[in-house]
N, C-alpha and C positions, 0 to 999 in steps of 0.2 A: 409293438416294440418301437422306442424311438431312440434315434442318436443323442445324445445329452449334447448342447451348445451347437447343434446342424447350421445353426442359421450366424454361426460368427465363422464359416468357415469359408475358407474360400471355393468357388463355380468347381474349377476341377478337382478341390480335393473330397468335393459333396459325392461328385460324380464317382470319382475311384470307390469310395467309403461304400457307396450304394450299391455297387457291381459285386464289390467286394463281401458286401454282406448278404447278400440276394445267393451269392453261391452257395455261401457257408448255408446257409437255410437250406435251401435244393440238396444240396450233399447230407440233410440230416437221414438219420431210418426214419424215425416217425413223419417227415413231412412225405417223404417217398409213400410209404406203406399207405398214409390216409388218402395220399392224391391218386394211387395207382388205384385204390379200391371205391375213388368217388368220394369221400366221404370229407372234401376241403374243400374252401374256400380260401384265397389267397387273393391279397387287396395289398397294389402299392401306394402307398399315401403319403408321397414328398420325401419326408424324411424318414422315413422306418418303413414297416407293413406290417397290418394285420393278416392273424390266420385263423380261421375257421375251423376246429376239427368236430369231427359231428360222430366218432366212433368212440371216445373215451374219455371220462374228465382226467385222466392222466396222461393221454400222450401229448397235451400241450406243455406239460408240465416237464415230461420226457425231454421232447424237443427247445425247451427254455435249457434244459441242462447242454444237450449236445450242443447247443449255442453256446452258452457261457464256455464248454470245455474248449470249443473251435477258438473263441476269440481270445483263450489266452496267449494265443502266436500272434495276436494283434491289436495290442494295450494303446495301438490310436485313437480305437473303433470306442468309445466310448457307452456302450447301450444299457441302457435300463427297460424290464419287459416286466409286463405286468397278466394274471393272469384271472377270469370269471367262469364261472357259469350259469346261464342264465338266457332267456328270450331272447332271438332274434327274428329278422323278417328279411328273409332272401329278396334281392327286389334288382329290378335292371335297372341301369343307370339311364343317361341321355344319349350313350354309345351302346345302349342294346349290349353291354358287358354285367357278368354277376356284380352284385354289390351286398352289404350288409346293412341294416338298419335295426334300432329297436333299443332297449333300456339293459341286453348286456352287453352292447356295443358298449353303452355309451358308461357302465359299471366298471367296466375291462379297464376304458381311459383313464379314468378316473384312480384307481385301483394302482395302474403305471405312474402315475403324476405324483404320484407320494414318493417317487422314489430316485435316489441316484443314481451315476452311474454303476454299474456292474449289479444292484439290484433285483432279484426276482421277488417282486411281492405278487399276493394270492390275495383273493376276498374271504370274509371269513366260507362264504360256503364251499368255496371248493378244498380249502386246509379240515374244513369237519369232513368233507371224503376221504382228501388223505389217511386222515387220521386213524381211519377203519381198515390202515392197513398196516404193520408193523415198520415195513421198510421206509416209510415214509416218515413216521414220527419223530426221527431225533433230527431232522431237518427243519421242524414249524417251531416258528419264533412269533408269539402272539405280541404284536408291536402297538394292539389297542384299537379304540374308533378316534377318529378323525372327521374335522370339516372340512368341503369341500367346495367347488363349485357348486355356486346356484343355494348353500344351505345345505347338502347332502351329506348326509355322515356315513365314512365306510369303515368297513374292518378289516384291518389291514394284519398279513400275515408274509413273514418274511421269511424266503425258503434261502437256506445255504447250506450245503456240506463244508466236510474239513476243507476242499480245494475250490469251490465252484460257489461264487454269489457274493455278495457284500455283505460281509458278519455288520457293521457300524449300522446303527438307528441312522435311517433316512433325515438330512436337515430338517424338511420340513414336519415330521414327526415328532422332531424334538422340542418343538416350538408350540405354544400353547393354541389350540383349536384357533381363535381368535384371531391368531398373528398367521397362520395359515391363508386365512381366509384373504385375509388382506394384503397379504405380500402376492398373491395368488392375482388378486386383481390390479396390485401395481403392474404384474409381469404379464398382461393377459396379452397387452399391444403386442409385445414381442414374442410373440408363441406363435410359430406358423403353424404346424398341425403335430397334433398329440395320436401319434400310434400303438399299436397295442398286441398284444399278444392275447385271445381271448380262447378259453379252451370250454365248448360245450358237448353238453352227452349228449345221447340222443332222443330223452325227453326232456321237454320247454321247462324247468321248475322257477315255480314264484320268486324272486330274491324275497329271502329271508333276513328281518330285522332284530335284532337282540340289543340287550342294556348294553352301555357305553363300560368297557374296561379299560379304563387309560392307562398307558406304561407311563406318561408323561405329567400326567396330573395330579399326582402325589407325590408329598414330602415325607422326609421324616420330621417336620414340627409337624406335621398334622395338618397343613393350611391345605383349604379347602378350595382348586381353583375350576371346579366344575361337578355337580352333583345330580348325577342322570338319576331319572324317575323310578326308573326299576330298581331301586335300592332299598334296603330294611335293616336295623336293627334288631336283634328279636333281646329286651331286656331282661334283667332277672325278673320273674314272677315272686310275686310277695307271698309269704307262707301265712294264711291266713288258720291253720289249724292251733291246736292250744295246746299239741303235744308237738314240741321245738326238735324232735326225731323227724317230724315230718317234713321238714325245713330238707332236709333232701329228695324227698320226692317233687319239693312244689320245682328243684334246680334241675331233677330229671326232665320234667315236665317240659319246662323250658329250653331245655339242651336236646330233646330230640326236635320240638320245632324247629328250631333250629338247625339241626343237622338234614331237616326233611328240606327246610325250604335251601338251603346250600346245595344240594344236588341238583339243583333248577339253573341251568344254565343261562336263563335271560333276567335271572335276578345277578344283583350283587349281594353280599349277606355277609356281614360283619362277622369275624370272628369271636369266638367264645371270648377268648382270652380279656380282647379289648372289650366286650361289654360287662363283662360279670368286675366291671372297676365301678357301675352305676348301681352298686345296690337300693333298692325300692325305698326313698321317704321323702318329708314333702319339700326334701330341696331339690329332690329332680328336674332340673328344667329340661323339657324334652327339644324345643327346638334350640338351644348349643347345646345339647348331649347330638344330635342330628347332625348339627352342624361341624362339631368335632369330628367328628366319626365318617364325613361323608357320604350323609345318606340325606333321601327325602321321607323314608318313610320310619317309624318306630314300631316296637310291638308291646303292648304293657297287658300284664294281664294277674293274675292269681289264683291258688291253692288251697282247696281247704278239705282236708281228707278226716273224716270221722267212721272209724269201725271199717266197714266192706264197702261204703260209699265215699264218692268224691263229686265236686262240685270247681271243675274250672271255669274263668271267666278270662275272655281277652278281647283286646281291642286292637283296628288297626289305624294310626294317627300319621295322617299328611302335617308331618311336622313343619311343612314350611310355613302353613296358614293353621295349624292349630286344629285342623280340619276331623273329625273323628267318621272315618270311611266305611266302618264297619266294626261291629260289635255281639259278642255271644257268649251267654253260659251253657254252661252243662253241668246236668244231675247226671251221675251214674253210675253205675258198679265200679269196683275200685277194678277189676278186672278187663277195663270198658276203655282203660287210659292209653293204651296203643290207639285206639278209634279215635278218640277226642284228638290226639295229638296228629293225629295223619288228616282228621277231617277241618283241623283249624288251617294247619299247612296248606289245604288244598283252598278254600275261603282264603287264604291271603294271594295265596299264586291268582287266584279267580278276582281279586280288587284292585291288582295292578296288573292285569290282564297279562301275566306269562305265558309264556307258550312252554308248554311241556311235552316232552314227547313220550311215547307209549314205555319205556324205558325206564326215563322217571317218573315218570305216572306208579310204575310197579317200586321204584326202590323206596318212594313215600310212602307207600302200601304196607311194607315191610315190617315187618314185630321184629325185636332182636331178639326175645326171649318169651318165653310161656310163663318164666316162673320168677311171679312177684318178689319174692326172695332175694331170689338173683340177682333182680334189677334193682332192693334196694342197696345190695353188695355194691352194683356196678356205682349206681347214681353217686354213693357216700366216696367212693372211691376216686370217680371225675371229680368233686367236689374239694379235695384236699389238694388240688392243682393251685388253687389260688390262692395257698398260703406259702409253696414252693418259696423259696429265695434263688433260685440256678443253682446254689452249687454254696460248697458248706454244709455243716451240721445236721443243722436245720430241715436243708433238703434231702438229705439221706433219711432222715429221720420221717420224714413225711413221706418220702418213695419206698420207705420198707410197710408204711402205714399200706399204702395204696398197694402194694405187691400184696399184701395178709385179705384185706378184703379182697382183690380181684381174684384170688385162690380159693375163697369163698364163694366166689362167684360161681366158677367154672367149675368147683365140685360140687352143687348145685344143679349147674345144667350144665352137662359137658359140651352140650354144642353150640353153646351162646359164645360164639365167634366174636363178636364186639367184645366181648370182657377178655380175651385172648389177646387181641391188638392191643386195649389199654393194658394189658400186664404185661405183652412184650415193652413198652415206653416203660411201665415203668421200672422195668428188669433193667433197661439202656441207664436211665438215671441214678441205676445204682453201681456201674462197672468204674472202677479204677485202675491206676498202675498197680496195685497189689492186688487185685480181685477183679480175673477179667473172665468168673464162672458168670458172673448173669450176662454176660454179652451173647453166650451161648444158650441162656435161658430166654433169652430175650427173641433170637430167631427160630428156637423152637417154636415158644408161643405164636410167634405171626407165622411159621408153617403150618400152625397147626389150625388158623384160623383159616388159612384159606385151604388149607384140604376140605374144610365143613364148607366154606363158602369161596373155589376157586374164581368168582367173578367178584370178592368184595373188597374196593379199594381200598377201604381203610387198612386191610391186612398188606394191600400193596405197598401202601405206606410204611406200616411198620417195617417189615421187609428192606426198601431204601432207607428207611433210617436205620436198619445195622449197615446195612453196607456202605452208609457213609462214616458213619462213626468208628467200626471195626478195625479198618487200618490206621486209626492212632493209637489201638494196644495190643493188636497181634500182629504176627509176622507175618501179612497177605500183601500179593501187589495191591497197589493203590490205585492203577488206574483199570485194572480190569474190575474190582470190587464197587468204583464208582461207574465203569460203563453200565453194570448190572444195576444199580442203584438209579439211575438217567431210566434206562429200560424199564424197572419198578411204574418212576415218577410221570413216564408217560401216560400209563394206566391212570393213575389218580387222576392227572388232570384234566384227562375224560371223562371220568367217574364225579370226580369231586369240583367242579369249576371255582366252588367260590375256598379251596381249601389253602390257609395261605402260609402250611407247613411246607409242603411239595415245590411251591417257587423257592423258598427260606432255604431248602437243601439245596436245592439245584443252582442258586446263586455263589453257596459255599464252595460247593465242587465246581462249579465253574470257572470260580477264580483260578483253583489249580490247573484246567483244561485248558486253557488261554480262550475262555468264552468270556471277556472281559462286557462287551457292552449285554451280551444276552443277561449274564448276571445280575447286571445294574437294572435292565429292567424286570427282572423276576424278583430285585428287591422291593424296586417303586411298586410293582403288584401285591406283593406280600402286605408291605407296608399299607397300601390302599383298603385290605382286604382286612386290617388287624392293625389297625393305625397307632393303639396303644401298648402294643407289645414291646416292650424293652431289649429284647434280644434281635426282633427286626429292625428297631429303632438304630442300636447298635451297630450291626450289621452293614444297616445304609452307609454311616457316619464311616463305617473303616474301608470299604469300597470309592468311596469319594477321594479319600488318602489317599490307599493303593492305584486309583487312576489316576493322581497326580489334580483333582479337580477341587482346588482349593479355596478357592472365592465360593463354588456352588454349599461346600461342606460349612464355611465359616457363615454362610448367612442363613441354612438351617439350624445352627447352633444360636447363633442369636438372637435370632427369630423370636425361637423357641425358650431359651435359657436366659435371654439377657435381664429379666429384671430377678433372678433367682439366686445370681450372687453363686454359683455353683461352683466350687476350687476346681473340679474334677472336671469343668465345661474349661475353667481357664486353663487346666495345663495341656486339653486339645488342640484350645487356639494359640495355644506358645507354640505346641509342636509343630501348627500346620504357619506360623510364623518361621520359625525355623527353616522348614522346608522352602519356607520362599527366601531366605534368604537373607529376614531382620530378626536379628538376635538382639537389638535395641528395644523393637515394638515384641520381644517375647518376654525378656526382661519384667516390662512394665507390666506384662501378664502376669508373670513366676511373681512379682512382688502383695500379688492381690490374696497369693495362696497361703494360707498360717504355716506358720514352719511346722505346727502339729499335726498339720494336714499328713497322715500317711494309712490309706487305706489299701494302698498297693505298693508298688517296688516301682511304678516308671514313672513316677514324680521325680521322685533321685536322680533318673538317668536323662530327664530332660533338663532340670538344675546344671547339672553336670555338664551337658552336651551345648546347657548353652554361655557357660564361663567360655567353656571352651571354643566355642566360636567367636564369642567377647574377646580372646586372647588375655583372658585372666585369671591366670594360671595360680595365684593366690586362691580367689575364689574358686576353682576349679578343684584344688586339694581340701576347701574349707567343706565342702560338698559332700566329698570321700567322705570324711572324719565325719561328717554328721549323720549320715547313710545310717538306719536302723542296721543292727547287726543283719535281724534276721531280711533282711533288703539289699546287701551289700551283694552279694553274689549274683543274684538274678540282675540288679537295676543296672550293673553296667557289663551285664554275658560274661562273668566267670569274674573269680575271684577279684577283690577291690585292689590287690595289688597291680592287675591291668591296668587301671583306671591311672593309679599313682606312676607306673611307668608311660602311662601315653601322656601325661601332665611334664613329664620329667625330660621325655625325648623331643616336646614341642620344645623345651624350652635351651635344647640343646645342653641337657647336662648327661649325656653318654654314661658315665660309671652308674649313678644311679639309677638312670633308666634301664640298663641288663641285671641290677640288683632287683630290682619289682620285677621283670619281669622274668626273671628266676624265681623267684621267690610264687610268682603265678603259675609256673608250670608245674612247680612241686606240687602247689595245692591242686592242681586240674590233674595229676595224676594218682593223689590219696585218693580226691573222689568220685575216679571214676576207676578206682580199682577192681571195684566187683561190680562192673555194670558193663554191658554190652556197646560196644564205643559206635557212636550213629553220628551222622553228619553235622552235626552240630558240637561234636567233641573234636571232631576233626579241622574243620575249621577256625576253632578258638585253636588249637595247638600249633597251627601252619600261620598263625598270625605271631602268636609266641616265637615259633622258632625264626620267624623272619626276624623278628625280631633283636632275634639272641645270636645272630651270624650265620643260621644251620640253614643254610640256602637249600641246599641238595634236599635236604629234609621236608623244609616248609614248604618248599614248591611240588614236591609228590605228595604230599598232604593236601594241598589247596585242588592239585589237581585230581584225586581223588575224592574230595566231597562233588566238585563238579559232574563226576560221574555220575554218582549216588545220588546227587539231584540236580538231575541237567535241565534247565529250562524248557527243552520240549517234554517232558513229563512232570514237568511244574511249577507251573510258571508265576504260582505265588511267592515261591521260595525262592525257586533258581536263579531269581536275579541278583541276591544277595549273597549268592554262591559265588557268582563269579564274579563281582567287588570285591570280596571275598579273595578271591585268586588273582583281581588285578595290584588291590594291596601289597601280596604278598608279592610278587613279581616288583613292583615301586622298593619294596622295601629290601631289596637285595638285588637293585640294581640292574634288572630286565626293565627299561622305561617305554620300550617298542610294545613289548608284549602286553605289560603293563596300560597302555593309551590304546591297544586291538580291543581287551576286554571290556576297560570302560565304554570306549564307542559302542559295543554291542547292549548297552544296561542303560545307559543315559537317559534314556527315553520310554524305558520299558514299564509299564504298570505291575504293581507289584511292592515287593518289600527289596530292592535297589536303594542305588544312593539317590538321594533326593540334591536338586539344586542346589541347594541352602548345604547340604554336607561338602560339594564338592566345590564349592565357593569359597567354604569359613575351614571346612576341618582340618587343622593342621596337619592329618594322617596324609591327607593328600598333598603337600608341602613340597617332594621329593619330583611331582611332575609340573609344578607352577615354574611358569618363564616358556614353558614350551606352547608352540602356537596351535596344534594339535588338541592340547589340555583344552586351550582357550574355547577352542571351537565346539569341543564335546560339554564346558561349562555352558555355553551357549545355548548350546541345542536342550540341554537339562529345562534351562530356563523357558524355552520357546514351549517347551512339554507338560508345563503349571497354566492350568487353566484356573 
């Protein structure tokens, strides 16, 4: 452990800081317990000290906490502690005093040096013991490998609970390998000594090397800024048979190699999703399909199934040089194709030299089913994935396809657990606001998959994805349903390393958890891991928003989109225009998009929103009036006579402004007559009544949705709760109350007011002139990165 900035501080304040924190260590249990039983070392080294435990790779880890919990009485002390395990060599010094020496001393520093204050990072070896323990897991934050002194890459894991550690990516993590490396050698002069927190068991084990997972090196355009060796593609195999039925088995084929090399934790391995867009013919370029994709290596191969025989052929290709690594057919019984597929998987692990451990060794091994049948049920049914649209017609129609055969499956073979997991998904892709029985059918299925197989992630998977999805159409808390759902996701991502659904959930629910930066990198992984997926893509892009990061957001969209002419890319960058606070340079955006452009409802509502920060109030009701009918209520949150009294009260014409917004309340109460009023009925109405005089009213309404979603249980929404409630307070004359709540939202990630609203938006009109307002407009600003 070292003091972060020791050496800018002054002789006696070094002094107090060191006495000071030498106590807090001595007063831990664990430093007590391992010194009283012999089993520590304890080294002071200038600015920090190392410590030695040699009884448990968890009591350093222990005692890193009781550190952090001590020093929250003393936000002077600055410390960052880092923690290994790994060789050392006890040795005396020049003073006949113990000392430490050896490659996990020097792992430990290194491991610390990544990090800022209040920081505990871990190596990856000692977070994979954690990991083997329940209590430990919803604490490791895999923050990626890293360069480092000297050329060394470590893997770096960051420990924090809800009260204790620094949740923020380390600066120097967020910086690409490169710039690491280098800023590291500008600062080398001034570094007087790097200490450590280093916690070893009590056998020496080798540090152990694995493939590079970077949180930091992926985008959502897909650019490619670092592509470690242990990586693969596994492409679609070409159906080389003459009966076009068997075009599903050649995608089985290739979908369990795939899912065998994905359990190998020192590969990377692309997701299905994003390769099965490279269908087999002769315009495949394999090194940019590589290159896209983030990988060094590819896999190509082919199917040809006649009668009870089959005949696979694969290849393994160093797509950087073209390079063909490895190559193999097989003749054999069609009953022979579990073998082929686990024995090609283990030939690829064996040419990029993966280390497997006895674990996966067994889940490669693994048959999902005895019965050929079954699996061409399963296979045809994985297969109509990639015709899905998300959501629409379309995909119902296709997920009752995949629900009929995977029903086929399992009555079949009832214990083919994998066709259970894919029918719980596809049970989930069929639950609606009107139809919330296959939500229920859907966790039967994944219970029922792991009653056959309670160790098989995939069932854990399905599992967390109802529990994340559940509380948007039954009546369950949301945050106990997602703690369950995190508990699931820990499983997989033991089980499954390269699976890039389980970071995809967990960045979702994280958002609402206030795990704001964990989130962002469990997108950049997902995204790494399934670079072509559109829903991760998605995902990135609205997290960027929500954290207010809007240079980073606008230069993957152009990156990516700018020669594509895309309306629906241009009314992103009006919005995130907006949000900074030019409604000129969004304009110039909105003008690129066809007026026929309407494939959604929030075109209208950013048209709209940005008249209205224009202060052109013509244009702003010319908007209304063009609003697709069926667009008008959704694009500006309840009925469009809202829209025409916020046009009406900017403009200071009072009679008409209480006419629309009368004339809104009536319609927000036909239609929410026979429907269960939730915080979002509530909050349009307390802005209505502020509106309409009814003080008393509007303000136990505004402060009522607050309850119902208060920022500490969700911190997606909550922030626009209580903008929400500061409105309404401005708008009948509470301006104190009003300027408490904005201060609390200004700065908050999230769905709040953004700079750009509290700058331009005339709603906010009633607290301009006051210096208060000024300052919290400010600080909004300071908050757009």
């Amino acid at each position: 452990m070292d003091v972060v900035g020791y050496s800018k501080l002054l002789i006696n304040d070094q002094t107090e800081i060191l006495e000071l924190l030498s106590r807090i260590v001595r007063d831990t249990n664990q430093f007590r317990e391992a010194d009283v039983a012999g089993r520590l070392i304890r080294l002071a080294t200038g600015d920090g000290m190392a410590l030695v435990f040699f009884n448990s790779v968890e009591a350093p880890v222990k005692c890193a906490l009781e550190i952090a919990e001590a020093l929250q009485s003393y936000p002077n002390i600055p410390l960052r502690m880092g923690v290994h395990s790994g060789p050392i060599n006890p040795i005396s010094d020049v003073n006949d005093r113990t000392n430490v020496t050896g490659a996990g001393i020097n792992m430990a520093q290194r491991i610390m040096d990544c990090g800022d204050a209040g920081h505990i990072l871990l190596s990856r070896r000692v977070a994979e013991d954690l990991e083997q323990y329940r209590q430990w897991q919803p604490y490791l934050r895999d923050l990626g490998e890293y360069e480092v002194k000297h050329g060394v890459r470590v893997h770096v894991f960051n420990l924090c609970t809800d009260k204790l550690g620094n949740r923020n990516i380390p600066e120097k993590v967020r910086l690409p390998p490169h710039r690491i490396s280098q800023r590291k050698r500008n600062l080398i002069v001034g570094i007087i000594a790097l200490i450590l927190l280093l916690g070893l068991a009590t056998s020496y084990w080798m540090i152990g090397h694995r493939g590079l997972k970077s949180v930091s090196g992926s985008s959502a355009a897909g650019a490619i800024t670092s592509v470690p060796g242990k990586s693969i593609a596994v492409l679609p195999f070409e159906n080389l048979s003459k009966n076009e039925e068997n075009a599903f088995f050649a995608g089985g084929v290739q979908d369990e190699i795939l899912n065998d090399l994905a359990k190998i934790a020192d590969l990377k391995v692309i997701s299905r999703t994003s390769v099965m867009k490279y269908k087999s013919g002769p315009e495949r370029n394999l090194r940019e399909i590589a290159k896209t994709l983030g990988v060094s290596h590819v896999v190509e191969g082919s199917v040809q199934r006649a009668g009870e025989r089959v005949r696979v052929s694969a290849q393994l290709i160093d797509a950087r040089n073209d390079a063909h690594l490895w190559a193999e057919h097989y003749d054999r019984d069609v009953t022979d194709i579990f073998a082929i597929q686990t024995e090609i998987a283990q030939q690829i692990a064996n040419q990029l030299q993966a280390k497997l451990s006895a674990a996966e060794s067994a889940a490669i091994a693994e048959r999902p089913t005895s019965d050929l049948v079954a699996y061409a049920y399963y296979t045809r049914a994985k297969e109509i994935d990639i015709y899905g649209n998300w959501e629409g017609a379309e995909n119902e129609k296709a997920a009752n396809q995949k629900v009929e055969l995977l029903e086929k499956a399992t009555q079949r073979d009832p214990t083919f657990a994998l066709a259970y997991c894919a029918l719980a998904k596809a049970q989930m892709d069929l639950v609606s606001d009107i139809d919330h029985k296959p939500l229920e059918l859907a966790k039967k299925a994944a219970e029922t998959a792991l009653r056959l197989r309670p160790d098989l992630a995939e069932g854990h998977l399905a599992l967390a994805r109802y529990y994340w999805l559940a509380p948007d159409f039954i009546g369950v808390d949301r945050e106990t349903y997602y703690d369950q759902a995190r508990d699931e996701l820990a499983i997989v991502h033991r089980k499954l390393p390269n699976n890039a659904e389980a970071p995809l959930i967990e960045a979702v629910i994280g958002r609402r958890q206030n795990r704001w930066e964990a989130s962002l990198a469990n997108l950049r992984r997902a995204n790494e891991l399934d670079p072509q997926n559109d829903e991760v893509e998605y995902r990135l892009h609205q997290i960027y928003f929500e954290m207010r990061r809007y240079s980073e957001l606008e230069q993957q969209l152009t990156r990516k989109y700018a020669a594509s002419g895309d309306p629906g890319v241009k009314r992103v960058l009006a919005n995130i225009k907006l949000a900074e606070g030019d409604p000129i340079a969004a304009q110039s955006l909105l003008e690129q998009v066809p007026r026929e452009y309407s494939p959604g409802e929030w075109i209208w509502e950013t048209r709209f929103k940005n008249a209205l920060y224009l202060r052109d109030y013509d244009a702003a009701n010319r908007v209304i009036g063009a609003t697709p009918a069926n667009y008008a209520d959704e694009a500006f949150l309840g009925p469009s006579d809202w829209a025409y009294g916020l046009v009406a009260r900017a403009r200071g014409d009072k009679e008409k402004a209480v006419a629309a917004f009368a004339a809104a309340r009536e319609k927000m109460e036909a239609q929410w007559s026979d429907k269960p009023k939730d915080a979002a009925y509530f909050a349009d109405v307390a802005k209505l009544d502020a509106a309409l005089g009814r003080k008393e009213d509007a303000i136990r309404e505004a402060e009522h949705v607050v309850e119902l979603q208060p920022i500490s249980k969700d911190s997606l929404n909550g922030p626009t709760r209580v903008a929400n409630l500061a409105l309404v307070y401005a708008w009948t004359g509470e301006r104190d109350r009003a300027l408490e709540q904005l201060e609390i939202v200004a700065t908050l990630p999230g769905y709040g007011p953004t700079y750009g609203d509290l700058l331009l938006n005339p709603c906010w009109d009633d607290l301009r002139g006051d210096k208060r307002f000024d300052k919290i407009v400010a600080a909004a600003k300071a908050a757009c990165r």
